[in-house]
LUMLO-129185 format. One line per 2 residues: number of its first residue (from 0); their letters; for each residue x, y, z of C-alpha. Coordinates in Angstrom, 1 decimal. Example, Ala and Ser with C-alpha at 12.3 -4.5 7.8 and 13.67 -1.06 7.14 Angstrom:
<recs>
0	AS	12.3:-4.5:7.8 ~ 13.7:-1.1:7.1
</recs>
This chain:
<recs>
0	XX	-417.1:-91.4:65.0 ~ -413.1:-91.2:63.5
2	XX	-413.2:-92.1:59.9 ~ -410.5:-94.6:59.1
4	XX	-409.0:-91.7:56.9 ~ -409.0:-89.0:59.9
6	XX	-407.5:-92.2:62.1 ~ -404.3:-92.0:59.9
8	XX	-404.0:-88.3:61.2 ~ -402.4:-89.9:64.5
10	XX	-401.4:-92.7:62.9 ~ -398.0:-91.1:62.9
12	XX	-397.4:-90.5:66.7 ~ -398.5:-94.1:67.7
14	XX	-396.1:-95.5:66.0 ~ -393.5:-93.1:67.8
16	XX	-390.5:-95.5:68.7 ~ -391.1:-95.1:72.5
18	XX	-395.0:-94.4:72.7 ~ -395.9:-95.7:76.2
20	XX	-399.4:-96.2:76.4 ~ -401.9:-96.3:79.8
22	XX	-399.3:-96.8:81.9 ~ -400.0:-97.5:85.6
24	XX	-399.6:-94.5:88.1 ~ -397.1:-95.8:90.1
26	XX	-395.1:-96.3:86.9 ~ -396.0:-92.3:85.3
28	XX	-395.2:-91.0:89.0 ~ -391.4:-92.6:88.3
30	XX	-390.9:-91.2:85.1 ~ -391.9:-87.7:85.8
32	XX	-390.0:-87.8:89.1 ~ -386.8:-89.5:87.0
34	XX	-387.5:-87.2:84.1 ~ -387.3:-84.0:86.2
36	XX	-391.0:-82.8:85.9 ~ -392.3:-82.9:88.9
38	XX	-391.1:-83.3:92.8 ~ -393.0:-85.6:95.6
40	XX	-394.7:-84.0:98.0 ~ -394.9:-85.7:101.7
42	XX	-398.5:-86.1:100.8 ~ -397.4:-89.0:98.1
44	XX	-398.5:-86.3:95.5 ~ -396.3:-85.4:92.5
46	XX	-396.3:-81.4:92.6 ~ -395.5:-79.9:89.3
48	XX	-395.3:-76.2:88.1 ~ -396.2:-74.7:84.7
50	XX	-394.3:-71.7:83.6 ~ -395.4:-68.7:82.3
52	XX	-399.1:-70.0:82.1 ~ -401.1:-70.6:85.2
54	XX	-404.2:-70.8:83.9 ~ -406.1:-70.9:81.1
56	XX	-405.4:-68.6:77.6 ~ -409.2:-68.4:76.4
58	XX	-407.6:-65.6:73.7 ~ -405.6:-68.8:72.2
60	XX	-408.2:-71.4:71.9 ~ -409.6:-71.8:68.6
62	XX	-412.2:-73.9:66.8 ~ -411.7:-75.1:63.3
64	XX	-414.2:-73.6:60.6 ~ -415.1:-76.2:58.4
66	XX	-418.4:-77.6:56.7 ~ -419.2:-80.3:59.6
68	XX	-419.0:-77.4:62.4 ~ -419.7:-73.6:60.3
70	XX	-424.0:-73.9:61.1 ~ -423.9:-75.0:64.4
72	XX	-421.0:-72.8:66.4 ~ -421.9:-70.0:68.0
74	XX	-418.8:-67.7:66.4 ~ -417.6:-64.6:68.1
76	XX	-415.5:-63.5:70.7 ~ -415.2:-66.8:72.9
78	XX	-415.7:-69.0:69.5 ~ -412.9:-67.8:67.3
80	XX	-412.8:-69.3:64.2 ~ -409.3:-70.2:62.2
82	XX	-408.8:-72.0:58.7 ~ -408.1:-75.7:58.0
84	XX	-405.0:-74.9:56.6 ~ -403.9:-73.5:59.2
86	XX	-405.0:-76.4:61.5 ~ -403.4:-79.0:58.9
88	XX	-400.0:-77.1:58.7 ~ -399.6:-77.3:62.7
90	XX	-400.9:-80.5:63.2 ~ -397.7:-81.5:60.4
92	XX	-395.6:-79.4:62.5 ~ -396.2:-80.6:66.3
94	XX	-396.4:-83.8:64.9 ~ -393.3:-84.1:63.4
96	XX	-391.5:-82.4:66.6 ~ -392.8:-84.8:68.8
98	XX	-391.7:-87.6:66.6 ~ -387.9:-85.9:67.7
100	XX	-388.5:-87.0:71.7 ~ -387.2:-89.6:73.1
102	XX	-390.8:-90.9:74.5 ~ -394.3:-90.3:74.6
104	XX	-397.3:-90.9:76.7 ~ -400.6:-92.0:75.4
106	XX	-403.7:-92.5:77.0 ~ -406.7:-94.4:76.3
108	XX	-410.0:-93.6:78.2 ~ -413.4:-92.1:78.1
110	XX	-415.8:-89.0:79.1 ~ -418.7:-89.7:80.2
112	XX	-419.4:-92.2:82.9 ~ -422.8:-93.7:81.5
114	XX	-421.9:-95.9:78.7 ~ -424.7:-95.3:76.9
116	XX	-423.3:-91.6:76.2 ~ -419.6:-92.0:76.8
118	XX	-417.3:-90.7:74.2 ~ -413.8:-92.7:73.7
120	XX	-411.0:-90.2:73.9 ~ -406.8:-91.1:73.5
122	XX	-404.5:-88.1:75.1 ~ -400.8:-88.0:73.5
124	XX	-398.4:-86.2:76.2 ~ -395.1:-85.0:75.8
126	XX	-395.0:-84.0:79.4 ~ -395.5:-88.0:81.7
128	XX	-396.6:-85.4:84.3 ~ -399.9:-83.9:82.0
130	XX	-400.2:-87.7:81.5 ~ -400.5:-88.4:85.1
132	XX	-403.6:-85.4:84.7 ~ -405.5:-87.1:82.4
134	XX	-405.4:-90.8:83.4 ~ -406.9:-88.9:87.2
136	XX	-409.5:-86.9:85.3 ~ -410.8:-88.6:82.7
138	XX	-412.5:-92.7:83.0 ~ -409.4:-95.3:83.1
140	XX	-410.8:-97.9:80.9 ~ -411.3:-101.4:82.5
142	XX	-408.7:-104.7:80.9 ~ -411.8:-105.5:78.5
144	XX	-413.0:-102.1:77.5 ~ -409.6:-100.8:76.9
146	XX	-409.1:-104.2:74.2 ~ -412.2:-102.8:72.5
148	XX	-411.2:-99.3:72.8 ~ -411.3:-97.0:69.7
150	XX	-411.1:-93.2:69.9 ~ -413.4:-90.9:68.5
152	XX	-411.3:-88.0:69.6 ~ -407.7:-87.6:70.2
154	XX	-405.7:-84.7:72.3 ~ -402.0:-83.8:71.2
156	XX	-400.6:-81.6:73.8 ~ -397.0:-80.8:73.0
158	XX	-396.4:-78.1:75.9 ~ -392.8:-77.2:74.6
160	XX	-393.8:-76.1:70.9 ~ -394.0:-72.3:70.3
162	XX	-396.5:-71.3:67.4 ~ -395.0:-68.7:65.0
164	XX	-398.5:-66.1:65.2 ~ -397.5:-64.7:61.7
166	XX	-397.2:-67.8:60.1 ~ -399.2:-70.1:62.2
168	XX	-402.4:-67.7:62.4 ~ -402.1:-67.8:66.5
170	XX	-402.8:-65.0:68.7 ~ -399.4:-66.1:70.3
172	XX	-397.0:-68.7:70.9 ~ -400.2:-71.0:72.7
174	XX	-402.7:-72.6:71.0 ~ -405.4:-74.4:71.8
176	XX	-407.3:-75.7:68.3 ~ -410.5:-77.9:67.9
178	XX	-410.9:-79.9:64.9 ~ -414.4:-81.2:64.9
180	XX	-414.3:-82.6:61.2 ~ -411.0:-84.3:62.5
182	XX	-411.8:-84.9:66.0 ~ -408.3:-83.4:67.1
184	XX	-407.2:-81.4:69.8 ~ -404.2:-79.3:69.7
186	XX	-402.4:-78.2:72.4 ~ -399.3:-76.4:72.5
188	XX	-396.9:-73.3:74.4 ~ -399.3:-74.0:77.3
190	XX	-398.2:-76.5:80.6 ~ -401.0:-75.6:82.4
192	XX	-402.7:-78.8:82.6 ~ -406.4:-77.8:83.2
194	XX	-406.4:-76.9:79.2 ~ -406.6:-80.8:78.4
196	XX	-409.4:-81.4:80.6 ~ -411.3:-77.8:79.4
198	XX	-410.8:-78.7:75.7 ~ -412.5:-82.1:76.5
200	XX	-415.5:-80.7:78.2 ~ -415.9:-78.1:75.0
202	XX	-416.0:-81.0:72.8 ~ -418.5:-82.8:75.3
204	XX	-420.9:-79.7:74.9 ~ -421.0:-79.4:71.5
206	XX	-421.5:-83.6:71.1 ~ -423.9:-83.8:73.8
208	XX	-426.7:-81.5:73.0 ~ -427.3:-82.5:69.5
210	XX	-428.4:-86.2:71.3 ~ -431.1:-84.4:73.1
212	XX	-428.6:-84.5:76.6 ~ -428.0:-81.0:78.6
214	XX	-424.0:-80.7:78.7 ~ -422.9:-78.6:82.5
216	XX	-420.6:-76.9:84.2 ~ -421.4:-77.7:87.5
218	XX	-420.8:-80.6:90.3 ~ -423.2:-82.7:91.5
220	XX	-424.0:-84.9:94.4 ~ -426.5:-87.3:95.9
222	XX	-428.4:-87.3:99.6 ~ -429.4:-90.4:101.9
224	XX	-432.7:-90.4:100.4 ~ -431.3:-90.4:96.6
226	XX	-431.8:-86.4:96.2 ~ -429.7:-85.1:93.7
228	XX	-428.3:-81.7:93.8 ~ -426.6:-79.7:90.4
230	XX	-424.1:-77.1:91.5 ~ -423.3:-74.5:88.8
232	XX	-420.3:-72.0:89.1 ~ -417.7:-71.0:87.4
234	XX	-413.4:-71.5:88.4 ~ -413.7:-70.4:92.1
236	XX	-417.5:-70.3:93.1 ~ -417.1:-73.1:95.0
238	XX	-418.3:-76.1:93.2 ~ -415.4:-78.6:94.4
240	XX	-415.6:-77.6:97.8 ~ -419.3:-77.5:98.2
242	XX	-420.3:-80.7:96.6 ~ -417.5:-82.5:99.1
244	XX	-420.1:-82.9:101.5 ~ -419.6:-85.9:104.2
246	XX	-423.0:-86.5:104.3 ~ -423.9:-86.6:100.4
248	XX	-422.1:-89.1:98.5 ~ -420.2:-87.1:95.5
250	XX	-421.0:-87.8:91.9 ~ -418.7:-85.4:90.4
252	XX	-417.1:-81.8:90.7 ~ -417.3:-79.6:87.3
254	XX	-418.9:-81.5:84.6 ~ -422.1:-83.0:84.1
256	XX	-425.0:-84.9:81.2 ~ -428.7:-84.5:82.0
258	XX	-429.7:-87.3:79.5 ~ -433.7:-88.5:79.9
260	XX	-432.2:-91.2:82.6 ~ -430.6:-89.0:85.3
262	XX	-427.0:-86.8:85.1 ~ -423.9:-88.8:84.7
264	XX	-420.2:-87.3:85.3 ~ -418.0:-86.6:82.2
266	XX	-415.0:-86.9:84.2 ~ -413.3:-89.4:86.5
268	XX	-411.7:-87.1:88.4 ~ -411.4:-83.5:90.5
270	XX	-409.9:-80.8:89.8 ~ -409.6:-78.6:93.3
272	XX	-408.3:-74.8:93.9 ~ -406.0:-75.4:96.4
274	XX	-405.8:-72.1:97.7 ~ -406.2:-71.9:101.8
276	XX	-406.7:-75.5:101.7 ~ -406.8:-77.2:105.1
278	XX	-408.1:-79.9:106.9 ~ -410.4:-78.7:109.1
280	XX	-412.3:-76.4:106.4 ~ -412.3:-78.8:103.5
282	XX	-411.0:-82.2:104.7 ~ -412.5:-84.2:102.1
284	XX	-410.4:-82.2:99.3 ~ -407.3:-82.3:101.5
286	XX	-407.2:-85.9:102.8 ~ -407.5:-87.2:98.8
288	XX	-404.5:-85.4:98.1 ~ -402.1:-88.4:98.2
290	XX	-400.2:-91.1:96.0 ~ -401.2:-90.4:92.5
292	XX	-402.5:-87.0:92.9 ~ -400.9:-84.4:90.6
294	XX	-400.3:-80.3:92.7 ~ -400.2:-78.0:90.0
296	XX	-398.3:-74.4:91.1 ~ -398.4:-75.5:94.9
298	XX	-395.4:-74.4:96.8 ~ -393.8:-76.8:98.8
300	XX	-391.6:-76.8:102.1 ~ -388.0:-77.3:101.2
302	XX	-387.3:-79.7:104.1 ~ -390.2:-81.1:104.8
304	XX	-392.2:-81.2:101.0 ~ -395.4:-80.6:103.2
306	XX	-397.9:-78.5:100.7 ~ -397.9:-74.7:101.8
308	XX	-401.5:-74.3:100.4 ~ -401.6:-70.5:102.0
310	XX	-398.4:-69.6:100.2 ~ -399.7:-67.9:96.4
312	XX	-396.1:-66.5:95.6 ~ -396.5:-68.7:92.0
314	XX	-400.5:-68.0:91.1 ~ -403.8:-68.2:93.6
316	XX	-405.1:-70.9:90.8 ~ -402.9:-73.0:92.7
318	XX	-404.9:-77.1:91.7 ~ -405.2:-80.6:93.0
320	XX	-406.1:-83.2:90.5 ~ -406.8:-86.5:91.8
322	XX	-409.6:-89.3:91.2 ~ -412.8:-89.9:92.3
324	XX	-411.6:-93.1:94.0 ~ -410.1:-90.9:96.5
326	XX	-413.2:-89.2:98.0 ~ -414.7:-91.7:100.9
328	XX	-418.1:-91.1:99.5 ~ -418.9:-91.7:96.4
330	XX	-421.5:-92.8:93.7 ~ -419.9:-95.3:91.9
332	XX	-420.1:-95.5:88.6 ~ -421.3:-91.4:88.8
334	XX	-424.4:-91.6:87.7 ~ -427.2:-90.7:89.8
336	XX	-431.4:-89.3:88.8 ~ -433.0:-86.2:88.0
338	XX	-432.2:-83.1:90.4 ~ -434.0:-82.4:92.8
340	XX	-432.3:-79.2:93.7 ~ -430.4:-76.8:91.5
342	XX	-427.8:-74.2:92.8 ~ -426.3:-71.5:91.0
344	XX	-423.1:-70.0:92.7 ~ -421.8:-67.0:92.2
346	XX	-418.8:-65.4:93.8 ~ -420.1:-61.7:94.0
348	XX	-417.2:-59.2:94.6 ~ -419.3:-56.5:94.6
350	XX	-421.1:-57.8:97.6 ~ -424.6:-56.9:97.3
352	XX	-425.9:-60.0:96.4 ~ -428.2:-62.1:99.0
354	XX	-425.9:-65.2:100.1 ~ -429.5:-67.4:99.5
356	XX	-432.4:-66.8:97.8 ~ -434.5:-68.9:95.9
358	XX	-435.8:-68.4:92.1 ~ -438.7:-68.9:90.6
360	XX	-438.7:-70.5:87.2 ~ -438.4:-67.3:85.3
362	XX	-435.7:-66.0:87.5 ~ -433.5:-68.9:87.4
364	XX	-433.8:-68.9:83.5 ~ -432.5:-65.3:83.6
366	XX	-429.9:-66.1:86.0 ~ -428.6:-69.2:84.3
368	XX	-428.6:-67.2:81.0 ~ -426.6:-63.8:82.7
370	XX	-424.1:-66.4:84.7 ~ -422.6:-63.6:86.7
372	XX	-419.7:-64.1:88.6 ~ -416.4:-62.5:89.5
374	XX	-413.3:-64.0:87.9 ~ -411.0:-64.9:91.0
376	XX	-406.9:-64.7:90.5 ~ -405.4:-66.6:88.5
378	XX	-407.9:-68.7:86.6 ~ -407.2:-66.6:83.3
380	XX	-403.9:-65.0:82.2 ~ -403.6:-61.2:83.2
382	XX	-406.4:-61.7:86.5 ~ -404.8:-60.5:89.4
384	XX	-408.1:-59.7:91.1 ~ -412.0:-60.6:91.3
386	XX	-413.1:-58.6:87.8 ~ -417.0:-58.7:87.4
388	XX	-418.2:-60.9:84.8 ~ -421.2:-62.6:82.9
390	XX	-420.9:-66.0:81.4 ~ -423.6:-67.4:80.0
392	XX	-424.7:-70.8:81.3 ~ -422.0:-70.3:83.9
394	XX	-419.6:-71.5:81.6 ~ -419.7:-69.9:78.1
396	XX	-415.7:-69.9:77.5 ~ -416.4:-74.1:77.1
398	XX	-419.9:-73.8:75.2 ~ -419.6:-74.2:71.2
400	XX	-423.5:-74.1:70.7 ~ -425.4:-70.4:71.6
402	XX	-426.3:-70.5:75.2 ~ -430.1:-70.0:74.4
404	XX	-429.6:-74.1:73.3 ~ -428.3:-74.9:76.5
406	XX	-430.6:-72.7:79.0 ~ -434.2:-74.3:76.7
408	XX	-432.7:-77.3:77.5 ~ -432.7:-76.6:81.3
410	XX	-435.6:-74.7:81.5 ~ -437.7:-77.5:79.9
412	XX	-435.8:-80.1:82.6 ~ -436.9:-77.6:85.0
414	XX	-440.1:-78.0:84.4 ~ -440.2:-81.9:83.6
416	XX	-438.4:-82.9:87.1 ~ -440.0:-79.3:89.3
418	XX	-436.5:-78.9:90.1 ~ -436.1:-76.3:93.0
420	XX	-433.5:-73.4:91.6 ~ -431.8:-71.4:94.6
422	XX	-428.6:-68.3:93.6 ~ -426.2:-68.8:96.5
424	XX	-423.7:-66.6:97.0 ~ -420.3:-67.1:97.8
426	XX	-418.6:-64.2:97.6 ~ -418.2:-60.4:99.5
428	XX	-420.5:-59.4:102.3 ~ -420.3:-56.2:104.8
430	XX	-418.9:-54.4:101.4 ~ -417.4:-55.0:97.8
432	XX	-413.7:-56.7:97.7 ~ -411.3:-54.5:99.4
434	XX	-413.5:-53.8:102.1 ~ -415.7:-56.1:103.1
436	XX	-414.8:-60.2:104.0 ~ -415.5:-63.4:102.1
438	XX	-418.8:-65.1:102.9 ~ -417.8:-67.8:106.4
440	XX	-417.9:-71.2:104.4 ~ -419.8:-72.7:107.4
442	XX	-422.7:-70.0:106.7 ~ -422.7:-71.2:103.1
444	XX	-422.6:-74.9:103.8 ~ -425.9:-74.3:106.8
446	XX	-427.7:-72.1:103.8 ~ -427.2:-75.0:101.1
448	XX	-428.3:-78.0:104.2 ~ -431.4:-76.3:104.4
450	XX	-432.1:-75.6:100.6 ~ -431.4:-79.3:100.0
452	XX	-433.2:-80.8:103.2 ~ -436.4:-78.6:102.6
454	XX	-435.6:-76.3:105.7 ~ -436.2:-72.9:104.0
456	XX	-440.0:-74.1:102.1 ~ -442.2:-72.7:105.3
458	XX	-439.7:-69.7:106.6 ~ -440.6:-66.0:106.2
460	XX	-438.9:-64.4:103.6 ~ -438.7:-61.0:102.2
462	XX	-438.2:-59.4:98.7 ~ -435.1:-57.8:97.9
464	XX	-436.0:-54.0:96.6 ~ -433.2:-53.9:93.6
466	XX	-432.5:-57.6:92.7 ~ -436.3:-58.5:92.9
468	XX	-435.5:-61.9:94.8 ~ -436.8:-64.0:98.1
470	XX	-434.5:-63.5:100.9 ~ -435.0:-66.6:103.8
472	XX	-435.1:-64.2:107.0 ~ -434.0:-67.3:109.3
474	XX	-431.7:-69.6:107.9 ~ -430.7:-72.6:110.4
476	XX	-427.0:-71.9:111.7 ~ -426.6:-68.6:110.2
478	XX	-426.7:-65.0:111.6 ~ -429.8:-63.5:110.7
480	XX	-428.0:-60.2:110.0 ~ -425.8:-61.9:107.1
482	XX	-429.0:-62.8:105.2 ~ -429.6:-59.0:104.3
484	XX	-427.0:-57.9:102.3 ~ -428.0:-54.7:103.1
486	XX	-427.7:-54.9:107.2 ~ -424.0:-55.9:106.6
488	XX	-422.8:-52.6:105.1 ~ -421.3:-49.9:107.8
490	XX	-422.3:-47.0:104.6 ~ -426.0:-47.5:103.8
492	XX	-425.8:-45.7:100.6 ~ -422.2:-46.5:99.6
494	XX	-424.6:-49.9:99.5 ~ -427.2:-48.8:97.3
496	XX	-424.8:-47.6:94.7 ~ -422.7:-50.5:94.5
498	XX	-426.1:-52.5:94.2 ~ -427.2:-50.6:91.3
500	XX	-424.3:-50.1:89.7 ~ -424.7:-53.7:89.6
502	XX	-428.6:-54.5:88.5 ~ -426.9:-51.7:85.5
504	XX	-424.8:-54.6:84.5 ~ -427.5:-57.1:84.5
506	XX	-429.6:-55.5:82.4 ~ -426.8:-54.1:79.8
508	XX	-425.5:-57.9:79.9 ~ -429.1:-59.1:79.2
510	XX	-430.0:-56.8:76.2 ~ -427.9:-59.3:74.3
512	XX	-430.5:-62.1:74.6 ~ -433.2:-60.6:72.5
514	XX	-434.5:-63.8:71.8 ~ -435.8:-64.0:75.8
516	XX	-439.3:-64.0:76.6 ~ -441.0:-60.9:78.5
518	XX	-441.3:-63.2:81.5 ~ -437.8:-64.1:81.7
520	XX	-436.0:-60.5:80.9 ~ -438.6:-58.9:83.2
522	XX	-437.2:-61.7:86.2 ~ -433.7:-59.7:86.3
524	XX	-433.0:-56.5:88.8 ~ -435.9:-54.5:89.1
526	XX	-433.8:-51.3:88.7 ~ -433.7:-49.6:85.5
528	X	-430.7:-47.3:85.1
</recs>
């Protein structure tokens, strides 16, 4: 909790002349559209751009080192570490040049949905727009609980200040800096929105775990019957559009608590790749993209202002953000009980990955640990195409802690709740990017049906030779063919290198975690270099 002497920190900006505070959506959508920020779309949503940045800068986001946070971050190359000086002198800075506009936007809310765990946050915007963002992403407080409010961590996002890197200790103009000691974020030479809502979820996954409560990346979602399913992935996987499922009521769609009662969202909102949108594929996503939704980087039709979703002529990271409240079916508040299923998805560009196979315990300890992926244009500066990756956790660019306190966490909920654990993947098949074709998202959405609704429990399967996991040979509205990775390749061997080239990566990624058990290390590729 804020002591009364970090509270003063702020102290300054909310007494800013023109400090509008939780203002209603219809009144934010006015401003930005009479302050020039955004345009309205014919969908009712304000579509906004963001400059130079159109996506995250994970080489400009910083934690402070101080004596609260020095034992327990996991310092390196995703945790970089810069002074409280430093810190101090650009909080004085970005304070003081905010103080110089003629308005700002304040809002009071939380993260977390159960109350129990929630965490009280304020957001201070110099853009109305990036306050639109985080009054649809994070929980709008009701009349009684915003009277009682009282932040325990406050975001200052001033979009328009440039660091000074030789002075300010920066890697570059952008900054994002996390003051645990001071419970202060610091945001600036960024408008990419999605930076707010990341900081957030870092903070949430360094508070969460030292209550005993498993902090995700992932979306989640809830049967007929009350069956939860946890969907892991990083930016692109398909977490969104895969939990937006018209017969499963939604609970949330990137961030999630696994406290001893159940998961709860941290978020109040979604925050959807855009990219190829349409109705027919995804028309959950597409139909809540009205009034009060914010388009981030989505090009519009001069005439008309109908979304061109297909057109990626600004970035592919092209987003949606809009609340919950606009999904049909939803759990409401988002909190749901222990999963029943857990999916890891992975968007494999080099193709050689089974679309479904199921882990045993072991195996989905190593995968959760490994997190591979392919980072899809656009979600980082400088990606213009899929680049292979591991992240551990499937989300280490947001994880404070070392991921080994995260994955005991999950392996011992594993075990408490005899969660099923099944690798899906949603990426290349018939050959690596370039040549081969995106996984058909109805094949995907049949595989994931029958993984949920207990389809695949009595079907033959086989073992994959390299990977070492259990392929389904039938899966319910799915080509059998497509199961095999193998069968999908034209060049047989062309196959087999790409396939271990890629168990290589595994392994070298893995070597890392020497704290791993035999069992677990000896669950990855069975291929040895």
């Amino acid at each position: 909790m804020k002591t009364k002497e970090d509270a003063l920190l702020t102290q300054d900006l909310l007494t800013h002349h023109n400090i509008q505070t939780n203002l209603t959506v219809p009144q934010l959508v006015e401003k930005i559209l009479s302050r020039h920020e955004g345009i309205l779309s014919a969908t009712g949503a304000v579509c906004a751009t963001t400059g130079e940045y159109t996506g995250r800068s994970p080489d400009d986001k910083f934690i402070v080192r101080d004596d609260v946070c020095d034992e327990l971050v996991n310092w390196g190359d995703i945790n970089r570490s810069i002074d409280e000086a430093s810190f101090d002198n650009l909080l004085e800075k970005v304070t003081a040049y905010l103080h110089d506009k003629k308005e700002l936007f304040h809002f009071k809310g939380f993260a977390g949905a159960d109350p129990n765990h929630r965490l009280p946050i304020e957001v201070i915007n110099e853009y109305a727009w990036h306050n639109l963002f985080a009054r649809q992403l994070f929980i709008t407080p009701t009349d009684d609980a915003f009277r009682t409010h009282r932040s325990e961590f406050t975001v200052i996002s001033a979009p328009t200040f440039k660091a000074d890197p030789v002075i300010d200790g920066t890697n570059s103009e952008t900054f994002i800096l996390i003051s645990f000691k001071k419970r202060i974020i610091l945001i600036g030479g960024t408008e990419y929105a999605g930076e707010i809502k990341k900081s957030i979820f870092s903070v949430m996954n360094y508070l969460l775990p030292q209550k005993d409560i498993l902090s995700m990346h992932c979306s989640a979602n809830v049967g007929q019957e009350g069956d939860v399913a946890l969907f892991f992935g990083l930016s692109g996987t398909g977490k969104t559009t895969l939990s937006a499922d018209p017969y499963r009521r939604l609970i949330g769609d990137d961030e999630h608590g696994w406290s001893p009662n159940g998961i709860f969202n941290i978020e109040g909102g979604c925050y959807a790749k855009c990219i190829n949108l349409s109705q027919k594929k995804e028309p959950q996503i597409y139909n809540a993209i009205r009034f009060g939704s914010v388009l981030e980087n989505v090009i519009l039709d001069k005439a008309s202002r109908e979304p061109d979703y297909d057109d990626t002529s600004l970035t592919e990271n092209t987003r949606a953000a809009y609340p919950l409240e606009n999904i049909d079916n939803i759990v409401k508040p988002s909190v749901a009980g222990h999963p029943n299923a857990i999916i890891f998805l992975t968007a494999d560009a080099s193709g050689t990955l089974p679309p479904i196979s199921k882990l045993t315990k072991e195996q989905a300890m190593y995968h959760f640990l490994s997190g591979y992926t392919s980072k899809l244009a656009g979600t980082e500066r400088g990606v213009t195409q899929p680049q292979a990756t591991f992240s551990a956790c499937f989300g280490s660019p947001f994880l404070p802690l070392a991921p080994s306190t995260y994955a005991e966490m999950l392996g011992d909920k594993i075990d408490q709740f005899n969660s099923s654990v099944f690798l899906i993947n949603t990426g290349w098949t018939g050959g690596s990017f370039g040549t081969g074709e995106r996984i058909k998202l109805s094949y995907t959405r049949a595989m994931i049906h029958s993984a949920l609704e207990g389809e695949l429990n009595n079907i033959e399967s086989v073992t994959d030779d390299i990977f070492g996991l259990e392929i389904p040979l039938h899966v319910p509205g799915v080509p059998d063919d497509v199961l095999i990775p193998k069968n999908t390749w034209a060049d047989k061997k062309a196959y087999e290198t790409e396939a271990q080239a890629l168990a290589v990566k595994f392994h070298s990624n893995f070597n890392k975690f020497t704290k791993a058990s035999e069992q677990i290390r000896n669950a990855g590729p069975v291929y040895k270099g």
